[in-house]
PDB file with SEQRES, HELIX, SHEET and CRYST1 records, atoms N, CA, C and O in Angstrom:
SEQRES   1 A   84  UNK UNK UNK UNK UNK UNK UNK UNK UNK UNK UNK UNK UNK          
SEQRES   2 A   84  UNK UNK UNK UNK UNK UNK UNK UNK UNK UNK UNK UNK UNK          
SEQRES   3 A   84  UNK UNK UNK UNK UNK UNK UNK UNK UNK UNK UNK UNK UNK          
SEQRES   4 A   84  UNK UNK UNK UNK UNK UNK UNK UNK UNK UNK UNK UNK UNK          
SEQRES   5 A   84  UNK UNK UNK UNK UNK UNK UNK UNK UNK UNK UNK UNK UNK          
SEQRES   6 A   84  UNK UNK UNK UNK UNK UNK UNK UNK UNK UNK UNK UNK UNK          
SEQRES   7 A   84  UNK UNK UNK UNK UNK UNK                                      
HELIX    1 AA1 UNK A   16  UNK A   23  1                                   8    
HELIX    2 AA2 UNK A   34  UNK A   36  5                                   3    
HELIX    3 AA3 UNK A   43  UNK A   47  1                                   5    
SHEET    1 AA1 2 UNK A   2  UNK A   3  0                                        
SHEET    2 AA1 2 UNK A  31  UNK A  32  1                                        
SHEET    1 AA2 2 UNK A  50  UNK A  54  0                                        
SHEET    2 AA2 2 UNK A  59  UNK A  62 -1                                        
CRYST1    1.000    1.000    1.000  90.00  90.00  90.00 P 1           1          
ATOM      1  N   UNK A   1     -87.235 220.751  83.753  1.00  0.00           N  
ATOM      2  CA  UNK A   1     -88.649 220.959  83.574  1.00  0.00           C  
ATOM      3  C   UNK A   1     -89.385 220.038  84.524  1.00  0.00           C  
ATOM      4  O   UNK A   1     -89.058 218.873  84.750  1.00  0.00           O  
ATOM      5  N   UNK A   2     -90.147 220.514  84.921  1.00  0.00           N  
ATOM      6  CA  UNK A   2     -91.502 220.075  85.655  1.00  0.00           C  
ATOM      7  C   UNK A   2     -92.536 219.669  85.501  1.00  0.00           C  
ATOM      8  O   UNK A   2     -93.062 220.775  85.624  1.00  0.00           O  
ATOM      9  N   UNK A   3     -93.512 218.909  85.298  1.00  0.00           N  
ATOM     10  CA  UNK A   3     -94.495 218.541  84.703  1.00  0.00           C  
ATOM     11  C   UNK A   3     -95.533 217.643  85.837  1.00  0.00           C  
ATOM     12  O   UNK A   3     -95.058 216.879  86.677  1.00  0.00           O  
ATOM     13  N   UNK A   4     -96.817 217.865  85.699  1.00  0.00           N  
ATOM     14  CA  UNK A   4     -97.672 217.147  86.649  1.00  0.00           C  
ATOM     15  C   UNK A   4     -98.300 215.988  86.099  1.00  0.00           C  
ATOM     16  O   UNK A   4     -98.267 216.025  84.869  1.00  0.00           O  
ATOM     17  N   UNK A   5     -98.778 215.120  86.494  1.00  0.00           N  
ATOM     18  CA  UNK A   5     -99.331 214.180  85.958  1.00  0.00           C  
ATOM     19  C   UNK A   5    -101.403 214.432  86.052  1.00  0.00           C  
ATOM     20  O   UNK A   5    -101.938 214.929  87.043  1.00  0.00           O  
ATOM     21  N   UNK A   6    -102.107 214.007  84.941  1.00  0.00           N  
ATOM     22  CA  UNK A   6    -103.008 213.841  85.263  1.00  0.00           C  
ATOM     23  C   UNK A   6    -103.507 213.233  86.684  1.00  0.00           C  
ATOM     24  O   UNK A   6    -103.284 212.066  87.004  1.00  0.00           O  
ATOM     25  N   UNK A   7    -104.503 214.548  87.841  1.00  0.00           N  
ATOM     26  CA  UNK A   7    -104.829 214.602  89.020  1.00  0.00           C  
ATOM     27  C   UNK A   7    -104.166 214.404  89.834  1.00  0.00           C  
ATOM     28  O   UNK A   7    -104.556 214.015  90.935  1.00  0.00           O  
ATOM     29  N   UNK A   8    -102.655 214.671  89.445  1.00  0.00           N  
ATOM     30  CA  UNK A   8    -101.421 215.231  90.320  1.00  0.00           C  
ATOM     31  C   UNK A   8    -101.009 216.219  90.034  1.00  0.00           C  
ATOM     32  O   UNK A   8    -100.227 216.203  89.083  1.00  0.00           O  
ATOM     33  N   UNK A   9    -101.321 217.611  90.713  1.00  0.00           N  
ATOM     34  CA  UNK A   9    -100.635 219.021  90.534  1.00  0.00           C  
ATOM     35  C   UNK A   9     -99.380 218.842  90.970  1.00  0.00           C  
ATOM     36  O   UNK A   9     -99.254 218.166  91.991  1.00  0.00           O  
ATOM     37  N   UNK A  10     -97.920 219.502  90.191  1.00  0.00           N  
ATOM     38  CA  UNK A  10     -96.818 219.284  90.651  1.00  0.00           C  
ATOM     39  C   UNK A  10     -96.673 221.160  90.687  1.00  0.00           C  
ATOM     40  O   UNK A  10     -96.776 221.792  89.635  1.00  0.00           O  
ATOM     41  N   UNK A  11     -96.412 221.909  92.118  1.00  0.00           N  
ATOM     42  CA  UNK A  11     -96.067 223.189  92.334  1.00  0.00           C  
ATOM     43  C   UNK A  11     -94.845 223.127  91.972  1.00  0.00           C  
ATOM     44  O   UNK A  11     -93.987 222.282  92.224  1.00  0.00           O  
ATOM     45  N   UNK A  12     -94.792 224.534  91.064  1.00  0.00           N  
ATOM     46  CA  UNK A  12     -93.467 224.815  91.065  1.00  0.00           C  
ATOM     47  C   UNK A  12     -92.315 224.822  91.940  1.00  0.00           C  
ATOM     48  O   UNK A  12     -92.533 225.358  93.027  1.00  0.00           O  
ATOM     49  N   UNK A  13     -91.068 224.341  91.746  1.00  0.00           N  
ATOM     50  CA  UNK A  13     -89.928 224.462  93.347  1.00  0.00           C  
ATOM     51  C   UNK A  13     -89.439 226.060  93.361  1.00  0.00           C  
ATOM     52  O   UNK A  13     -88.810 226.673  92.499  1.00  0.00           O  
ATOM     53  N   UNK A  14     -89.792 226.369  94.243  1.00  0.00           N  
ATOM     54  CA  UNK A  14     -89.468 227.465  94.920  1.00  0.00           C  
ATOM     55  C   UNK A  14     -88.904 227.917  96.300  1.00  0.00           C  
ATOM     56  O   UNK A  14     -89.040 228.961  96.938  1.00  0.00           O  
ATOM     57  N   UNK A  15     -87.999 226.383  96.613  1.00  0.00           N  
ATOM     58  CA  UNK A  15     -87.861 226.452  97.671  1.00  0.00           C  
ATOM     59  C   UNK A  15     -86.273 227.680  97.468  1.00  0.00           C  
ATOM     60  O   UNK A  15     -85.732 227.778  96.367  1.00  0.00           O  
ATOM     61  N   UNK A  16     -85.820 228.388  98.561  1.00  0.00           N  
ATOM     62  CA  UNK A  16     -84.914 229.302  98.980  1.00  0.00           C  
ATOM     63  C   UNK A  16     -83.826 229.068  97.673  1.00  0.00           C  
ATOM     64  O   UNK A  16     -83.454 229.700  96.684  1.00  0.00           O  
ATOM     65  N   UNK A  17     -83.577 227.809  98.290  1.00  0.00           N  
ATOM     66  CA  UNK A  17     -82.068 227.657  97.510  1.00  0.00           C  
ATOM     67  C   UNK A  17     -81.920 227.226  96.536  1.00  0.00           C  
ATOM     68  O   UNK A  17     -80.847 227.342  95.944  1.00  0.00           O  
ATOM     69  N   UNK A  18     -82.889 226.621  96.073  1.00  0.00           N  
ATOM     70  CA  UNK A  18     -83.140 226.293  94.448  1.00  0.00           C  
ATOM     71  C   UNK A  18     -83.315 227.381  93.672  1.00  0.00           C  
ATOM     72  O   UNK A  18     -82.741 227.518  92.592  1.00  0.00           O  
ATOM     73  N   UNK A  19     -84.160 228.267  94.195  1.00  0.00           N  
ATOM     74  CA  UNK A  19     -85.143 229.407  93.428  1.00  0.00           C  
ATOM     75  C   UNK A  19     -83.506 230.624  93.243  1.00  0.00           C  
ATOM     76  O   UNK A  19     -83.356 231.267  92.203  1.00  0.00           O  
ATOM     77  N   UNK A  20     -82.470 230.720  94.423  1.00  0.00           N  
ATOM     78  CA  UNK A  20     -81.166 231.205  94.247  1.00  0.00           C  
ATOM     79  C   UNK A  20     -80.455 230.624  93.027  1.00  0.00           C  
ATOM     80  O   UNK A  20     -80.308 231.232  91.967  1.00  0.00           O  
ATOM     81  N   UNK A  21     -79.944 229.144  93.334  1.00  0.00           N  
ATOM     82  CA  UNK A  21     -79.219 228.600  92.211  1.00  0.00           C  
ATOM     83  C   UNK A  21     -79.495 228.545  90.639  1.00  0.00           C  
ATOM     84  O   UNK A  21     -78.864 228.303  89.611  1.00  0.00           O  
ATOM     85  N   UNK A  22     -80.652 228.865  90.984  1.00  0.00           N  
ATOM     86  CA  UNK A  22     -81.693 229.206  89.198  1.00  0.00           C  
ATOM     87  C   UNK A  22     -81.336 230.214  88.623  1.00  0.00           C  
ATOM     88  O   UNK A  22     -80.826 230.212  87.503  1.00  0.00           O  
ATOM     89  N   UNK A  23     -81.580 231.320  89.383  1.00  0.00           N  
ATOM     90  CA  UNK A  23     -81.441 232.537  89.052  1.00  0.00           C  
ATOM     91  C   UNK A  23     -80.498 232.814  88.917  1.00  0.00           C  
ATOM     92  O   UNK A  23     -80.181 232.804  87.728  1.00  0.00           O  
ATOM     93  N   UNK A  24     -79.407 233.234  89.870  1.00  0.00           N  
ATOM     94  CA  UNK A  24     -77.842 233.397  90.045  1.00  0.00           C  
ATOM     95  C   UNK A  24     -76.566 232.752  88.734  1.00  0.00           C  
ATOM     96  O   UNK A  24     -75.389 233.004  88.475  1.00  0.00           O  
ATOM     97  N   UNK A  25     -77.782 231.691  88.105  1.00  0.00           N  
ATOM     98  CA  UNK A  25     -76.654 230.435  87.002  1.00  0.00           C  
ATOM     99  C   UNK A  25     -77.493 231.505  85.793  1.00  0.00           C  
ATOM    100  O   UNK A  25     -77.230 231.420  84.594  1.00  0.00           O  
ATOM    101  N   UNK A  26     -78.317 232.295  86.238  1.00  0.00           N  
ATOM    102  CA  UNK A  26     -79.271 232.640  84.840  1.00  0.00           C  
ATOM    103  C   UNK A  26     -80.105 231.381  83.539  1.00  0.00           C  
ATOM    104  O   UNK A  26     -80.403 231.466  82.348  1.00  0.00           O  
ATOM    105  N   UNK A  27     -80.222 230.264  84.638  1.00  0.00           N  
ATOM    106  CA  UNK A  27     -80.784 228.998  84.351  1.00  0.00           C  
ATOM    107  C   UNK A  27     -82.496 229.458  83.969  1.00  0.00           C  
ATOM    108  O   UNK A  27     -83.356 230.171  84.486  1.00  0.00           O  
ATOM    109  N   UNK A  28     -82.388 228.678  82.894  1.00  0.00           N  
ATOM    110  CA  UNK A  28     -84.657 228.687  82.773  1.00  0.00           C  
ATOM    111  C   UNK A  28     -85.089 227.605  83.516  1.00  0.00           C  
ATOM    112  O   UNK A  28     -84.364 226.772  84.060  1.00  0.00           O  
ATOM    113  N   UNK A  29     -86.518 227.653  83.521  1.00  0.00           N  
ATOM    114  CA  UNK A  29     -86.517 226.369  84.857  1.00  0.00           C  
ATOM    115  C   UNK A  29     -88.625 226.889  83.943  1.00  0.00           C  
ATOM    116  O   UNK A  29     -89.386 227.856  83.912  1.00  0.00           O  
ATOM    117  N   UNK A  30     -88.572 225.516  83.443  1.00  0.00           N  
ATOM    118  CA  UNK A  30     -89.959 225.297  82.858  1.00  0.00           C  
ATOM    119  C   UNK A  30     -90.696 224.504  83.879  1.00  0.00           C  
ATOM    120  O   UNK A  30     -90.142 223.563  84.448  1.00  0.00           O  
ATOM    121  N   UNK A  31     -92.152 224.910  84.179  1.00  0.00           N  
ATOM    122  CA  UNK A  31     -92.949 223.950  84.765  1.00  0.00           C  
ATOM    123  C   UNK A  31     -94.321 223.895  84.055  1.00  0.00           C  
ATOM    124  O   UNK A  31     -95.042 224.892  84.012  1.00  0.00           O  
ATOM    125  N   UNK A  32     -94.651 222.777  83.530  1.00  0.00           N  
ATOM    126  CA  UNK A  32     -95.825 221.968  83.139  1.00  0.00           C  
ATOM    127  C   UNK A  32     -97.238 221.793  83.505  1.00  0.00           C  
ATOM    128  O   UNK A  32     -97.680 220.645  83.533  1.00  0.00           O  
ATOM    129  N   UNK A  33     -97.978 222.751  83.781  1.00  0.00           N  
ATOM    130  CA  UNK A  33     -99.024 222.275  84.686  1.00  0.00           C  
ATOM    131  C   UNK A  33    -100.652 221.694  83.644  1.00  0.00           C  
ATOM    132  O   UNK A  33    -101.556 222.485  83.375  1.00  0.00           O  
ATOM    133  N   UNK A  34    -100.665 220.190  83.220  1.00  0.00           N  
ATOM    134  CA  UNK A  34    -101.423 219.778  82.757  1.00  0.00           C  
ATOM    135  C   UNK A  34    -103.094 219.999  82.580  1.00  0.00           C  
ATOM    136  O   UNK A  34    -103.946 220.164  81.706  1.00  0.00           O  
ATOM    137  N   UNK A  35    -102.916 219.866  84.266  1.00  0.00           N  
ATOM    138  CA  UNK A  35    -104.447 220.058  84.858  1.00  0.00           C  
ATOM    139  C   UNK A  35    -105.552 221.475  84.331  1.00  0.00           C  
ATOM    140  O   UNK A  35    -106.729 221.629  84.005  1.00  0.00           O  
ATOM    141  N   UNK A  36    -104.134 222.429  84.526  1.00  0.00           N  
ATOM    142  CA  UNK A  36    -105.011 224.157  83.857  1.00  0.00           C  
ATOM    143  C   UNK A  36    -104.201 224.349  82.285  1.00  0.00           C  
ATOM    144  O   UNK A  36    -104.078 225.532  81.966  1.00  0.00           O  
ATOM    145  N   UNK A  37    -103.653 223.354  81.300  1.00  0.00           N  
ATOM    146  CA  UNK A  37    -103.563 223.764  80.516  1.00  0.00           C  
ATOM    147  C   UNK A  37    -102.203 224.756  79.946  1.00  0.00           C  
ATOM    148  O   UNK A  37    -101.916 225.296  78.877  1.00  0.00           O  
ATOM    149  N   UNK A  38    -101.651 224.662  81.142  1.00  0.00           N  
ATOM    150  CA  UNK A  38    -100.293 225.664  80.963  1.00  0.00           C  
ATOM    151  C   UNK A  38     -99.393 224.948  80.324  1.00  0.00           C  
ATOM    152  O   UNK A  38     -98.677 224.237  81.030  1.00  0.00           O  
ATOM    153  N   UNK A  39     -99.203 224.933  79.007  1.00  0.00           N  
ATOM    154  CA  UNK A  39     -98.347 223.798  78.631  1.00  0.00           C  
ATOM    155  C   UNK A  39     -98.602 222.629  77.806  1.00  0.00           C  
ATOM    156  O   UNK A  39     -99.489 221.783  77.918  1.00  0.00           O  
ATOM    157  N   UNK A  40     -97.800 222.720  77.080  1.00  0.00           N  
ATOM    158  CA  UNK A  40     -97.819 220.657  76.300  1.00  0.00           C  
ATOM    159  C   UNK A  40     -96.515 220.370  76.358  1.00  0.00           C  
ATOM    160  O   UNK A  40     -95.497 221.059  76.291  1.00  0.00           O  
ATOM    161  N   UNK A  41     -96.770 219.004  76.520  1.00  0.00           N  
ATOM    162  CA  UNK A  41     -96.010 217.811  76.437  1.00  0.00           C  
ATOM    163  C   UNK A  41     -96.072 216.662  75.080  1.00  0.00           C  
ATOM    164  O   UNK A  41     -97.172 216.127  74.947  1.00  0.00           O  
ATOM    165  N   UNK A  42     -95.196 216.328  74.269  1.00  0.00           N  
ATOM    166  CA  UNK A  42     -95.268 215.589  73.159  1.00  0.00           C  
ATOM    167  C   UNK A  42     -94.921 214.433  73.704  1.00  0.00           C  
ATOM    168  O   UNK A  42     -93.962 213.843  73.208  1.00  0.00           O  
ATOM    169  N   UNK A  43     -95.604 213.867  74.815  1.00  0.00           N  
ATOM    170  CA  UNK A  43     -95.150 212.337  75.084  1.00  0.00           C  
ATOM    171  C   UNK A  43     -94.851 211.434  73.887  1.00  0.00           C  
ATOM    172  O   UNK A  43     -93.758 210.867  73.874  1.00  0.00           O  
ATOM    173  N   UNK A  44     -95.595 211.267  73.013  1.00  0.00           N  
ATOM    174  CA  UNK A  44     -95.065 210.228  71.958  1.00  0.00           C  
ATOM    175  C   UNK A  44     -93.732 210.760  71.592  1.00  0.00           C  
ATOM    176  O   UNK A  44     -92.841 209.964  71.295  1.00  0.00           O  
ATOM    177  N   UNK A  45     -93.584 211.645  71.588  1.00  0.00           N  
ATOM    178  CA  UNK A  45     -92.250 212.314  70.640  1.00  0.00           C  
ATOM    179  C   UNK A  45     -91.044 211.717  71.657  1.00  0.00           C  
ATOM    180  O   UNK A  45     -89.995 211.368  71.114  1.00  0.00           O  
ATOM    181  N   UNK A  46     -91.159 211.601  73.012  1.00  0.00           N  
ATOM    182  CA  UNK A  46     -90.027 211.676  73.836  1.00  0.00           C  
ATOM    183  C   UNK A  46     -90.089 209.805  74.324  1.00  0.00           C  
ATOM    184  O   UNK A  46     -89.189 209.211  74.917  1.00  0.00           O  
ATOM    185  N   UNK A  47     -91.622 209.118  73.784  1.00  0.00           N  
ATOM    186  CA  UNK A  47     -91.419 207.721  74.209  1.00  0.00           C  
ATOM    187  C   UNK A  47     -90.395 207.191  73.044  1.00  0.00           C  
ATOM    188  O   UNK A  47     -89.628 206.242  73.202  1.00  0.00           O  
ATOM    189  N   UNK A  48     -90.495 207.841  72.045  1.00  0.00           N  
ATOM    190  CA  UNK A  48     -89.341 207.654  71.036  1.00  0.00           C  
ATOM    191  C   UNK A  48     -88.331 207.645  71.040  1.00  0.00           C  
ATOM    192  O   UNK A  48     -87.715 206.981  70.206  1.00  0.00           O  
ATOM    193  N   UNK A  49     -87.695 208.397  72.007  1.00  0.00           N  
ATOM    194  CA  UNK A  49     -86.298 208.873  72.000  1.00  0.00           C  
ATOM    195  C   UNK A  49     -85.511 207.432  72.847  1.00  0.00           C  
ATOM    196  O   UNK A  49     -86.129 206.645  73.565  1.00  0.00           O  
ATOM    197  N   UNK A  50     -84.490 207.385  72.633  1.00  0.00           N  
ATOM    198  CA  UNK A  50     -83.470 206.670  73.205  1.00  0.00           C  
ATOM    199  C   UNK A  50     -83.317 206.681  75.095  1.00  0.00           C  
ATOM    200  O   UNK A  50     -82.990 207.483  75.970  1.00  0.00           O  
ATOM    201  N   UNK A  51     -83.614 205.773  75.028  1.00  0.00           N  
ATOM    202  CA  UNK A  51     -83.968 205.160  76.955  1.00  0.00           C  
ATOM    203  C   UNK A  51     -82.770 205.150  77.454  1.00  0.00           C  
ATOM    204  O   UNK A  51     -82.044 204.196  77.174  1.00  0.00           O  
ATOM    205  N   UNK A  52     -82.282 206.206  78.308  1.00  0.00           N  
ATOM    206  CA  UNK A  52     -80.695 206.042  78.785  1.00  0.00           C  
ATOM    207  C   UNK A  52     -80.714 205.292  80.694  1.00  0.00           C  
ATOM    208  O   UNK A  52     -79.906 204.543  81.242  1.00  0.00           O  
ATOM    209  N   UNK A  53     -81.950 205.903  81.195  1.00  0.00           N  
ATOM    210  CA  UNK A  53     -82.204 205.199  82.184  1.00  0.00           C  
ATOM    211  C   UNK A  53     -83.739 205.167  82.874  1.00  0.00           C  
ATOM    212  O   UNK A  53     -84.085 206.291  83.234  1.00  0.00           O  
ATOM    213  N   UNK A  54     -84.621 204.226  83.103  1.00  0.00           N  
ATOM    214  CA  UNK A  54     -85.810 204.610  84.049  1.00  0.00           C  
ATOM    215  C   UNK A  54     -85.966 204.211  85.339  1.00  0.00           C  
ATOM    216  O   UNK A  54     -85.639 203.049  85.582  1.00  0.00           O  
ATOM    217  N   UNK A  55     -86.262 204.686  85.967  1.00  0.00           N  
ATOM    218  CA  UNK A  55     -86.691 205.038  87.597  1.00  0.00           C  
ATOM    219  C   UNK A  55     -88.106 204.732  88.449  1.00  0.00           C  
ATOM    220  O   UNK A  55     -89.222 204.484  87.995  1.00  0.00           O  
ATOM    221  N   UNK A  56     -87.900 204.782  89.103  1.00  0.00           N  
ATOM    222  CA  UNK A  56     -89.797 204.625  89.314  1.00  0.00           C  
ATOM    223  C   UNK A  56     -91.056 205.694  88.760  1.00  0.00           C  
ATOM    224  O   UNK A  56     -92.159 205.445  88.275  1.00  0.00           O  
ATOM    225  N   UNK A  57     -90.231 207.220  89.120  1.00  0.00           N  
ATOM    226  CA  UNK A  57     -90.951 208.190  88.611  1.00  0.00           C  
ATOM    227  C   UNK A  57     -90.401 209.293  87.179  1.00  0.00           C  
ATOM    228  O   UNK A  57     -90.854 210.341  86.719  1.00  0.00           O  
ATOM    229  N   UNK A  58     -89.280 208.459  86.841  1.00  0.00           N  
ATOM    230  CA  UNK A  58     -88.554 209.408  85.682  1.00  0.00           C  
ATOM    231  C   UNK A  58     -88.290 208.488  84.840  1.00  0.00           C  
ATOM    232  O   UNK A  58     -88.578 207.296  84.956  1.00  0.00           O  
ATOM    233  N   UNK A  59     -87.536 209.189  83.651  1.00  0.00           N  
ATOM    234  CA  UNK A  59     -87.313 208.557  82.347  1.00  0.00           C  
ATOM    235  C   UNK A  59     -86.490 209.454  81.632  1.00  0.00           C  
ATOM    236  O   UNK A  59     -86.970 210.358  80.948  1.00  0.00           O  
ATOM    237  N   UNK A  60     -85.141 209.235  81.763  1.00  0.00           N  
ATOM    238  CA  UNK A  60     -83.951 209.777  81.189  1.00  0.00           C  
ATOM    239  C   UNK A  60     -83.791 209.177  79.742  1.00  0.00           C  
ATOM    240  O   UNK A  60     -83.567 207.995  79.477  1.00  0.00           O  
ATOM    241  N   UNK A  61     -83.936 210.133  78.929  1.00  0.00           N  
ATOM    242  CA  UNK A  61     -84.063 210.580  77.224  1.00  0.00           C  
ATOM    243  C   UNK A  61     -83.429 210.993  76.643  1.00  0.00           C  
ATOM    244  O   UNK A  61     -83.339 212.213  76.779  1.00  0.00           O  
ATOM    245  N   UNK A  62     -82.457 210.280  75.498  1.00  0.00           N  
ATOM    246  CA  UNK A  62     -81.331 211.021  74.875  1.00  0.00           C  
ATOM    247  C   UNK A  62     -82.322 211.091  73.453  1.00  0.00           C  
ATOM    248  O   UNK A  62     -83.117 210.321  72.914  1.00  0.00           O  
ATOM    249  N   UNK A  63     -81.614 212.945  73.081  1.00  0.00           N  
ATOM    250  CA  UNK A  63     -82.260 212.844  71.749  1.00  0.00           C  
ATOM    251  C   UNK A  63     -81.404 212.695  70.507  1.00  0.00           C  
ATOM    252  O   UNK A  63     -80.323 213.221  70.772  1.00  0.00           O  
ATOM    253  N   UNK A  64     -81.398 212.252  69.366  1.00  0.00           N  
ATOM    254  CA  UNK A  64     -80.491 211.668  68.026  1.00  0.00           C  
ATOM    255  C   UNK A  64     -80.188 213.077  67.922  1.00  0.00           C  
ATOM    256  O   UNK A  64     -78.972 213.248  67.836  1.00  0.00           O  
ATOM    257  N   UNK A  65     -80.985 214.349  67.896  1.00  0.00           N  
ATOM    258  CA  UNK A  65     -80.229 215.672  67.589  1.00  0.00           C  
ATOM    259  C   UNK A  65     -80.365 216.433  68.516  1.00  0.00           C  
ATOM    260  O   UNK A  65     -80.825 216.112  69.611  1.00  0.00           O  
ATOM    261  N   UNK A  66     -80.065 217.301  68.264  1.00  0.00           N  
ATOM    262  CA  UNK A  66     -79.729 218.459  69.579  1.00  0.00           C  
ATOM    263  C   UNK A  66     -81.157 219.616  69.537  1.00  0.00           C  
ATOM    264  O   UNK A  66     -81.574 220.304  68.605  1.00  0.00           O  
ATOM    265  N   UNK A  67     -81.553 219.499  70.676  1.00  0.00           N  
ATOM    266  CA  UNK A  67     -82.900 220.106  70.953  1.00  0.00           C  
ATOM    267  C   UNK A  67     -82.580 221.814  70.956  1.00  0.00           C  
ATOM    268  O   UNK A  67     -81.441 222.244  71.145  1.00  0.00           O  
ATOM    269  N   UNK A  68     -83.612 222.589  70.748  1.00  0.00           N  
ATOM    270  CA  UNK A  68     -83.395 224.069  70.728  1.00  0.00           C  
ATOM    271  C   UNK A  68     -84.343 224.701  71.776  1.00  0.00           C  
ATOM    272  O   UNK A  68     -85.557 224.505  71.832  1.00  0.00           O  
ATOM    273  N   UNK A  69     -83.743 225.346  72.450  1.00  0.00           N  
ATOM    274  CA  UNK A  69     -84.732 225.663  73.718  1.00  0.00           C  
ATOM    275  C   UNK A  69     -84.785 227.285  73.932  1.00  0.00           C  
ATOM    276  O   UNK A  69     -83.757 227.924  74.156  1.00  0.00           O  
ATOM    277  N   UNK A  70     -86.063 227.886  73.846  1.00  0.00           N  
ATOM    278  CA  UNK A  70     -86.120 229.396  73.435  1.00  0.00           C  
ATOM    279  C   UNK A  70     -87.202 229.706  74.668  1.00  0.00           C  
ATOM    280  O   UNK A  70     -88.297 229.196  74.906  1.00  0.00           O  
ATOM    281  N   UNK A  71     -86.385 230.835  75.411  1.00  0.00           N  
ATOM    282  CA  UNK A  71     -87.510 231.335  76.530  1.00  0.00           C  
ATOM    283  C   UNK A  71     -87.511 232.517  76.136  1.00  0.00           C  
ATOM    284  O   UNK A  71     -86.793 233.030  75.278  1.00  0.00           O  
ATOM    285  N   UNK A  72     -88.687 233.179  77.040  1.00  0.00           N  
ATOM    286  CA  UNK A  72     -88.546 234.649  77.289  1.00  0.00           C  
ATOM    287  C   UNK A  72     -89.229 234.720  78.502  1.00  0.00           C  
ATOM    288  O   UNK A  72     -90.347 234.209  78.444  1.00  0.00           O  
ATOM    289  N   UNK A  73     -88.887 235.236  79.687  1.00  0.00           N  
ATOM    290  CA  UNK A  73     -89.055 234.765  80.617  1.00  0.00           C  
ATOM    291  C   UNK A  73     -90.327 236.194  81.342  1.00  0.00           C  
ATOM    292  O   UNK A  73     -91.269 236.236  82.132  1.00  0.00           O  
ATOM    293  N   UNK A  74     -89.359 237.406  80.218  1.00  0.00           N  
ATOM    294  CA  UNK A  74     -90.539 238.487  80.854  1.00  0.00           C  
ATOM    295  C   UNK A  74     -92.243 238.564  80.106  1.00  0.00           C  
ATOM    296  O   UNK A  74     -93.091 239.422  80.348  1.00  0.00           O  
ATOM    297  N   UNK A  75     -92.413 236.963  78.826  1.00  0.00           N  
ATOM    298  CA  UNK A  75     -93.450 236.793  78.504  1.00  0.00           C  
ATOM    299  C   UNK A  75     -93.812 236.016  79.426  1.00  0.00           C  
ATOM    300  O   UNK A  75     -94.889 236.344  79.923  1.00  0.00           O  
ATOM    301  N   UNK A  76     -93.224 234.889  79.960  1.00  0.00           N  
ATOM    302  CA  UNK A  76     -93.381 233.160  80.348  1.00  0.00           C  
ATOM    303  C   UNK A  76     -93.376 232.144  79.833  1.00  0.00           C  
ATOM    304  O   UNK A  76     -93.523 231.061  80.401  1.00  0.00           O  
ATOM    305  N   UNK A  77     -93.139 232.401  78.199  1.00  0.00           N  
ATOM    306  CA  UNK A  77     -93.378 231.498  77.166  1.00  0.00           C  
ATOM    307  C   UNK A  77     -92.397 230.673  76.908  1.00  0.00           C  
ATOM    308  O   UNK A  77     -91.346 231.302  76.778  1.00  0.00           O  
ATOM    309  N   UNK A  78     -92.273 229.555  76.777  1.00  0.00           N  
ATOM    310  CA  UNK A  78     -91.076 228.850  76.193  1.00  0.00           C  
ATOM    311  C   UNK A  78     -91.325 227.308  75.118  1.00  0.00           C  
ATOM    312  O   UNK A  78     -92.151 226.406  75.257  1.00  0.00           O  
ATOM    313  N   UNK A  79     -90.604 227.432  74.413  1.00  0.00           N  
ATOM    314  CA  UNK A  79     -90.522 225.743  73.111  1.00  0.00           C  
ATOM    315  C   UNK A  79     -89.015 225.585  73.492  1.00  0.00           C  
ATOM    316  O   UNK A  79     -87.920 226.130  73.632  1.00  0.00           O  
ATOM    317  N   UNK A  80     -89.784 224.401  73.560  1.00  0.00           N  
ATOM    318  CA  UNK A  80     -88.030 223.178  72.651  1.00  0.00           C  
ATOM    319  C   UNK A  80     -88.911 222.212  72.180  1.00  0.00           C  
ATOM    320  O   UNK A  80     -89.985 221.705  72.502  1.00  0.00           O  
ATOM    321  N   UNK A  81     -87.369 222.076  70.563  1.00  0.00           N  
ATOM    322  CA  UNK A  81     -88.042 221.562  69.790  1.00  0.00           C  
ATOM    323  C   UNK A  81     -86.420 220.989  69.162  1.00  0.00           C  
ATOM    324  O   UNK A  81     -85.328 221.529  69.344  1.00  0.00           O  
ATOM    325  N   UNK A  82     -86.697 219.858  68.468  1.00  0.00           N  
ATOM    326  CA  UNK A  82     -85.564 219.096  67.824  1.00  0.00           C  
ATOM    327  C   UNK A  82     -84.945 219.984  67.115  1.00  0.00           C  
ATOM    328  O   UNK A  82     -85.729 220.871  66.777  1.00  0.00           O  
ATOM    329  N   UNK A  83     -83.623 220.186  66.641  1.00  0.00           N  
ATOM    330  CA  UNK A  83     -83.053 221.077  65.904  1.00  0.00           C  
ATOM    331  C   UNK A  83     -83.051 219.870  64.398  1.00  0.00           C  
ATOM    332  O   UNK A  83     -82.587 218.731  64.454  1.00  0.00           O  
ATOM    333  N   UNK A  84     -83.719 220.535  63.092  1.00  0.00           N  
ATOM    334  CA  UNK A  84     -83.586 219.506  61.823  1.00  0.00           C  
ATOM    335  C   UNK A  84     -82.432 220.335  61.444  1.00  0.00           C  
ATOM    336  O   UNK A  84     -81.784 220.067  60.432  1.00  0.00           O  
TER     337      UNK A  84                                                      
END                                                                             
């Protein structure tokens, strides 16, 4: 997933060979765009989670349970959400 930061638009990757390896794996590939609203983010929910590594611009997140991730791709819609 992808996500922009407030008054940083992050474009979707669409470069050749990414936009192949996505498709071809039958991979979902979520992008975030804050600025117009496409999307939420539960930051508190994920500052919670278990810190496996941070970076300058990332933050690798283990979760205690196993997340459930539901697309439909010919809507555009997609959740993940903790599995209780």
């Amino acid at each position: 997933m992808e996500v922009g930061l407030p008054g940083y638009h992050v474009d979707a990757s669409l470069g050749s060979h990414f936009f192949h390896n996505v498709t071809s794996m039958n991979i979902g590939y979520l992008s975030v765009n804050l600025d117009t609203g496409e999307g939420i983010v539960d930051w508190g929910k994920l500052s919670k989670q278990n810190l496996v590594h941070q970076g300058k611009h990332f933050r690798h997140v283990r979760f205690r349970k196993p997340l459930v991730i539901r697309m439909d791709g010919r809507k555009g819609m997609a959740v993940i959400s903790v599995r209780e």
